[in-house]
TIKETI-131199 format. One line per field, with one value per residue (C-alpha): x, y, z; residue number from 1. Coordinates in steps of 0.25 Angstrom, whole numbers, always signed. Example, Ala and Ser with C-alpha at 12.3 -4.5 7.8 and 13.67 -1.06 7.14 Angstrom:
x [+49,+55]
y [-18,-4]
z [+31,+29]
resi [1,2]
% end
This chain:
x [+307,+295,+292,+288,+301,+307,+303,+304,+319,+325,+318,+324,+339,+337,+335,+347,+357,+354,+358,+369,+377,+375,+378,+391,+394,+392,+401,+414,+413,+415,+424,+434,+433,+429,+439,+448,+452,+455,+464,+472,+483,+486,+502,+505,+505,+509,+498,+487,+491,+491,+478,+473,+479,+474,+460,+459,+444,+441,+448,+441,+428,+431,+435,+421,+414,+422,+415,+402,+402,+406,+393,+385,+391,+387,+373,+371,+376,+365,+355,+358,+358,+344,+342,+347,+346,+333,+338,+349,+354,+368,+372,+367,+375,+387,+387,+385,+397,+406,+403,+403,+418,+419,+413,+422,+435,+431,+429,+441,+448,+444,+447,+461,+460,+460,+475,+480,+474,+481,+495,+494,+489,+493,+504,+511,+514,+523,+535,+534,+538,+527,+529,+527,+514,+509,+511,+506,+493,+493,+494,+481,+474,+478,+476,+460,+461,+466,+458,+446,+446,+446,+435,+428,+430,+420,+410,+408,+408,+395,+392,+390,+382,+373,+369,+368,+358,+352,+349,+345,+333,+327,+326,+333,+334,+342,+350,+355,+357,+364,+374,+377,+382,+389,+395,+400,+406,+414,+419,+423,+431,+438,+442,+446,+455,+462,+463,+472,+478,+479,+482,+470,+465,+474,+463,+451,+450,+446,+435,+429,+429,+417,+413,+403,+398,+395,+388,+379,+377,+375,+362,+358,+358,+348,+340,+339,+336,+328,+320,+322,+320,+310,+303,+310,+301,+302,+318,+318,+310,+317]
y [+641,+648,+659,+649,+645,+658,+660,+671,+666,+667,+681,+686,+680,+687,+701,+696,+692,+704,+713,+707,+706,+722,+724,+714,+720,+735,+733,+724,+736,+747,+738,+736,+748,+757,+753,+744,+751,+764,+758,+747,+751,+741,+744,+749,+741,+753,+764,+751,+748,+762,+764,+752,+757,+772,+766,+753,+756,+756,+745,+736,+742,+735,+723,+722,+726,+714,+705,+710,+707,+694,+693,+699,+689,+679,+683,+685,+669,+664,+672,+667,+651,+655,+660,+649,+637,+633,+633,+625,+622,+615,+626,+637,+632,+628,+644,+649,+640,+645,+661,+656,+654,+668,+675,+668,+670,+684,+685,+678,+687,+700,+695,+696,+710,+711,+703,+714,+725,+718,+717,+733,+735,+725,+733,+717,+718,+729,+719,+719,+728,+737,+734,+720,+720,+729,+720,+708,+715,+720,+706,+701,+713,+710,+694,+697,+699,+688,+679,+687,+679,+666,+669,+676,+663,+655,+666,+667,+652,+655,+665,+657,+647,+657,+664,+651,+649,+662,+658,+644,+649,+661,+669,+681,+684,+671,+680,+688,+676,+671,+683,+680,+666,+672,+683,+673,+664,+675,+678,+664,+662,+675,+671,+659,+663,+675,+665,+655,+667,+680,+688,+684,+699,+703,+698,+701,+711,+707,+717,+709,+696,+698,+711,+703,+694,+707,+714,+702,+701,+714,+713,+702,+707,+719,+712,+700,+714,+721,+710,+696,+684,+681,+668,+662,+666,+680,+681,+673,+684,+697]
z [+408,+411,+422,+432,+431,+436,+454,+462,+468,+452,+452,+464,+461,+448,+454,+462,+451,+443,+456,+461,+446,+445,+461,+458,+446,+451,+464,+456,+446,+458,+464,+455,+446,+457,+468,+462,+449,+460,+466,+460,+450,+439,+436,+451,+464,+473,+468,+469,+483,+487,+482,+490,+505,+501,+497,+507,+510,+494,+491,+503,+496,+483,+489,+497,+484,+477,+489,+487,+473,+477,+486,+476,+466,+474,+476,+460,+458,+471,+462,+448,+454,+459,+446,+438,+445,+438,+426,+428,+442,+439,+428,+439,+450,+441,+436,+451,+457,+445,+447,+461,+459,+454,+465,+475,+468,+467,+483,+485,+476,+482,+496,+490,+490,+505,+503,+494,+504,+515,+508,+507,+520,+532,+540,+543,+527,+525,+528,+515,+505,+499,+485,+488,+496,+485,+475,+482,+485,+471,+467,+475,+467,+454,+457,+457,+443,+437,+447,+443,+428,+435,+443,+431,+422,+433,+433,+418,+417,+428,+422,+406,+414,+421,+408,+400,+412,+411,+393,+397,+409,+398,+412,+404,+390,+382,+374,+386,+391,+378,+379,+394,+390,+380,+388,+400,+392,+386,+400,+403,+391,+392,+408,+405,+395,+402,+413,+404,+395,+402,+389,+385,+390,+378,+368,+379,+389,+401,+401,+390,+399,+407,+402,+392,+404,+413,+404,+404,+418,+419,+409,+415,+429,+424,+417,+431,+439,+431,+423,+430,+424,+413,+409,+397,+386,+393,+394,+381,+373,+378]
resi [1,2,3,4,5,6,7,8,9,10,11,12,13,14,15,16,17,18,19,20,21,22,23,24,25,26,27,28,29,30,31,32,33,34,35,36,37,38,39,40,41,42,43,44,45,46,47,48,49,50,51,52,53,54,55,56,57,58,59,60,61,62,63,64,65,66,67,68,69,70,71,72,73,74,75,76,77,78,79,80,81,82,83,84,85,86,87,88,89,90,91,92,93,94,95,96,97,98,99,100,101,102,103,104,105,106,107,108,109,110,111,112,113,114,115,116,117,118,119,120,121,122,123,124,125,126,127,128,129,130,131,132,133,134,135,136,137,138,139,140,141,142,143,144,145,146,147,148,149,150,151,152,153,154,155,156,157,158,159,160,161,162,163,164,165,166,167,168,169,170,171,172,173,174,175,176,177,178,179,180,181,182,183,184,185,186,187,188,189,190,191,192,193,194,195,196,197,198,199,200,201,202,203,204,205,206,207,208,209,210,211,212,213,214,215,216,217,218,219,220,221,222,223,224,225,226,227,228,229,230,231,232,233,234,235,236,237,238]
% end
């Protein structure tokens, strides 16, 4: 590879990719640890859907923030074929369609939301008894959750491919690189390990999953922003 090799189009998509994984990451944080964190209770259905009906605008706040991250997602994956594709085409479309997969199940599953919102809300549904359209739309809420590990274990299979393409093109350090492999297959095999054995948690903390692959990104992210990409001898020797 050689700075030829590296256009204008791949510049710009970097400046891209790196904004959009810190906008994403910024907003799903705010989402769910600003909004969602307030207002749903783990151990009581009643309080959570009380909180809900009290706060309806803040809760449709997370939800569209939850799309926009799926926009923004979106956006990050066009810019990283762009990025990538010259290195190797088939590997750079076969890690965008995987994430891909991510990012749709993730805006399927926030559309859920709106299912749990109308379940505490629609006047039609008070037939039935309270406790019961409670726990039903609780059960949407917490549904998110558990489909959120299948739709993580496609993003870090993407994501494993992306970085073994980010160490093959040189257009970022190797060893950053190296550790972004590293980091995304962790992910993977932890997803698809809770997925078949849910007490798996119990030996690994969910945090731990894709706190490794995140921290990655993140540094990754600056250094696409704030540096770009860098002919191989250049990436290669900082």
């Amino acid at each position: 590879m050689t700075i030829a090799n590296i256009d204008a189009s791949q510049r710009t998509a970097a400046k891209v990719a790196g904004f959009s994984y810190l906008f994403t990451f910024a907003i799903v944080v705010f989402a769910n640890f600003g909004i969602y964190d307030k207002l749903v209770v783990a151990d009581s259905v009643a309080e959570t859907a009380t909180n809900i009906l009290a706060n309806e605008t803040l809760f449709r706040i997370g939800i569209a923030c939850d799309l926009v991250y799926g926009l923004a997602f979106v956006a990050m994956l066009t810019a990283l074929y762009v990025i990538l594709k010259p290195v190797d085409r088939s590997l750079a479309l076969l890690s965008t369609f995987w994430q891909l997969v991510y990012a749709v199940a993730w805006v399927l599953l926030t559309l859920k939301f709106f299912d749990a919102l109308r379940l505490l809300s629609a006047d039609y549904l008070r037939v039935f008894e309270a406790e019961r359209s409670q726990a039903l739309a609780r059960m949407f809420l917490s549904a998110r959750f558990d489909r959120y590990y299948g739709g993580l274990l496609f993003y870090a299979l993407g994501a494993t491919v992306t970085s073994y393409l980010w160490f093959k093109s040189r257009y970022v350090p190797r060893a950053l690189a190296a550790v972004g492999v590293a980091a995304c297959a962790w992910c993977t095999v932890c997803a698809f390990a809770f997925l078949v054995f849910p007490k798996f948690s119990d030996t690994v903390d969910l945090l731990w999953f894709d706190a490794p692959m995140a921290l990655f990104e993140i540094v990754l992210s600056f250094w696409l922003l704030f540096v770009g990409l860098k002919p191989s001898g250049d990436a290669a020797h900082d």
